[in-house]
C-alpha positions as CSV (number, residue, x, y, z in Angstrom):
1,X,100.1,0.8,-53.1
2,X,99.9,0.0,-56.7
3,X,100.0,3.3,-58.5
4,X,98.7,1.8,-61.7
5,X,95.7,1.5,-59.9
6,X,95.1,4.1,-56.9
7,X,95.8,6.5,-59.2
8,X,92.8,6.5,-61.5
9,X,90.8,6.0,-58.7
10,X,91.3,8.7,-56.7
11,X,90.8,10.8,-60.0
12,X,87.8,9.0,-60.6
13,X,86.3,9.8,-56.9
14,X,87.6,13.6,-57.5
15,X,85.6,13.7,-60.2
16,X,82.0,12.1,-58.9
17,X,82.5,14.3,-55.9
18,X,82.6,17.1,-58.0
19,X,80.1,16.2,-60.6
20,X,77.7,14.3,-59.2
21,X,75.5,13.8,-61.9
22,X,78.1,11.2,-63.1
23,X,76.9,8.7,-60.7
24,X,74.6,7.8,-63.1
25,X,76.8,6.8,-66.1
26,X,78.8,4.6,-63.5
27,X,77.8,1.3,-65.5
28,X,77.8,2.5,-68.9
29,X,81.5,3.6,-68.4
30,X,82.8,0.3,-66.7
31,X,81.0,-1.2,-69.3
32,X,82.9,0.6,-72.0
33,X,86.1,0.5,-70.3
34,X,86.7,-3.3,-69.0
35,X,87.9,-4.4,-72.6
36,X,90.6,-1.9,-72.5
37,X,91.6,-2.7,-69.0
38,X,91.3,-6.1,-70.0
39,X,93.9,-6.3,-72.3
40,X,96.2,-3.7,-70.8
41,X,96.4,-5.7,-68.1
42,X,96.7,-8.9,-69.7
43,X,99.8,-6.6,-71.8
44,X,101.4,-6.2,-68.1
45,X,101.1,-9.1,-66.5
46,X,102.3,-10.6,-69.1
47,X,105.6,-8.8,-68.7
48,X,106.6,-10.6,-65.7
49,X,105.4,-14.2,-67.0
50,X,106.7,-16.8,-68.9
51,X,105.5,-17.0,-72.6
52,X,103.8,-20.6,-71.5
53,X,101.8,-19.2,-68.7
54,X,100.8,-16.0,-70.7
55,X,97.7,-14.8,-69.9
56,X,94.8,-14.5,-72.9
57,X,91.7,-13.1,-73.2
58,X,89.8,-15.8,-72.4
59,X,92.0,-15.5,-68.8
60,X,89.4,-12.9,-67.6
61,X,85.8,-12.8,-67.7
62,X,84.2,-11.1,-70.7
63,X,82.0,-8.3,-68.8
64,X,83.6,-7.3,-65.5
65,X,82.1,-8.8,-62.6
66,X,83.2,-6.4,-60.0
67,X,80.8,-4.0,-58.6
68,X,81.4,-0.1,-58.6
69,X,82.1,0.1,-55.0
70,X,84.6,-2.4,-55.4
71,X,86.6,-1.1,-58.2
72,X,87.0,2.0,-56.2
73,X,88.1,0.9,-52.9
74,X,91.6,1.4,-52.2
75,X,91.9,-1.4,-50.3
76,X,90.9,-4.3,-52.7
77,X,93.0,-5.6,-55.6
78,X,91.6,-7.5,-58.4
C-alpha cells in the first residue's frame, strides 16, 4: 500500500460517509485539487529520477481525467 495515497482516501470516504451532502461538491473539489496534486507529485517522482527524465507539467494532463470512483479505490494506482 502506498500511504501517500490510501491515506487521504480513507479520510476522504470517512468524511462523505459522514456528511453526505458532500457528494455533491465531489467535482468541484477534484477540480480544485488536481493542480496541486499535480505538481506535488511531479515534486516526488522526481526525487527518484534522473534530472533528464524529470517529469514537467506538461507530463500530466491538464484537468484530471480520472473519475471519482476511481480516485478512491484502493485498489488502483494512477
Amino acid at each position: 500500500m502506498n500511504s501517500c495515497i490510501d491515506s487521504p482516501r480513507g479520510e476522504i470516504s470517512r468524511l462523505l460517509n459522514k456528511y453526505p451532502y458532500l457528494k455533491s461538491h465531489q467535482d468541484e473539489a477534484v477540480a480544485t485539487s488536481y493542480p496541486y496534486a499535480k505538481q506535488r507529485a511531479i515534486k516526488q517522482m522526481n526525487q527518484y529520477l534522473p534530472r533528464e527524465q524529470w517529469l514537467t507539467d506538461a507530463s500530466f494532463p491538464e484537468t484530471c481525467p480520472w473519475p471519482w470512483e476511481q480516485l478512491l479505490d484502493e485498489d488502483w494506482l494512477p
